[in-house]
C-alpha positions as CSV (number, residue, x, y, z in Angstrom):
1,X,50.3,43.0,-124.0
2,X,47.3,42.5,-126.7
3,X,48.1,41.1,-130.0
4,X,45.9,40.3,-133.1
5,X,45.9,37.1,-134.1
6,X,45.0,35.9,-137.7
7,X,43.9,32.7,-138.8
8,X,42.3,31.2,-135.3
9,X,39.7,29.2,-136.3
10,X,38.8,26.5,-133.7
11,X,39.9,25.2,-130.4
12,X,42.8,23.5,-131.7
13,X,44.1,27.0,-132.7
14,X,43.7,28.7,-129.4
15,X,45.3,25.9,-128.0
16,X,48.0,25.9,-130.1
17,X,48.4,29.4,-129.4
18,X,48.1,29.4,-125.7
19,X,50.8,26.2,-125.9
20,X,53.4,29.0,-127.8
21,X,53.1,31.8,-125.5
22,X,53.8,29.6,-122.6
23,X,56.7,28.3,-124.0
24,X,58.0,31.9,-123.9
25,X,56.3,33.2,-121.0
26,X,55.5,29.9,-118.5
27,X,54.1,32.0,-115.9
28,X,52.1,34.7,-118.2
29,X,48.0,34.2,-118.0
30,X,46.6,34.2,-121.4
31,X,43.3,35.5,-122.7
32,X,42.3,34.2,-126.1
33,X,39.3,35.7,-128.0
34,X,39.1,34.0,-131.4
35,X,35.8,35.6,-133.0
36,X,37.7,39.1,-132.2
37,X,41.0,37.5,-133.3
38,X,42.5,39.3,-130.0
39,X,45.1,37.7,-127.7
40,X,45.8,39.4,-123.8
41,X,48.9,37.9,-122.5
42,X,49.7,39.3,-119.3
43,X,53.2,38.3,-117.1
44,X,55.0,38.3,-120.3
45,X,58.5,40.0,-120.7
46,X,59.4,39.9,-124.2
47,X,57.1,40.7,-126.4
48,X,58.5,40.1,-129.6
49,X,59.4,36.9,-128.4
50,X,55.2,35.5,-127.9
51,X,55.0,37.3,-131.3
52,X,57.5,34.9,-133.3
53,X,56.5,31.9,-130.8
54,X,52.8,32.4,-132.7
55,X,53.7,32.9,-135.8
56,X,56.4,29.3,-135.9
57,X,52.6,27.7,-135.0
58,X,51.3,29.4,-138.1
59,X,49.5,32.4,-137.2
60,X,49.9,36.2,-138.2
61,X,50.4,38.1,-134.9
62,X,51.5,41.4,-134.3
63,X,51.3,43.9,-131.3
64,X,48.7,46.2,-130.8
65,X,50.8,49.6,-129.5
């Protein structure tokens, strides 16, 4: 699944991003591309799930169908 992610500014955000998909998805790899504000998440299941996990860190994410 690819997601835009708004709001990543540093490393600490990526992080905090990759830490709430894996709580979600534990197995799904994770490709983060703050300048393009783009996340890949691959493995995962439920996608509204990583969406809602983002946004509790902060974020605006949404789906890209």
């Amino acid at each position: 699944m690819e997601l835009v992610v708004k709001g990543m500014t540093c490393g600490h955000c990526e992080a905090a991003v990759q830490r709430a998909v894996k709580q979600v998805a534990p197995q799904a790899e994770v490709l983060i591309e703050r300048a393009q504000g783009r996340v890949s998440v691959n493995g995962a299941k439920d996608a509204k799930g990583v969406e809602n996990a983002i946004r509790q860190e902060g974020y605006e994410a949404y789906a890209i169908e």
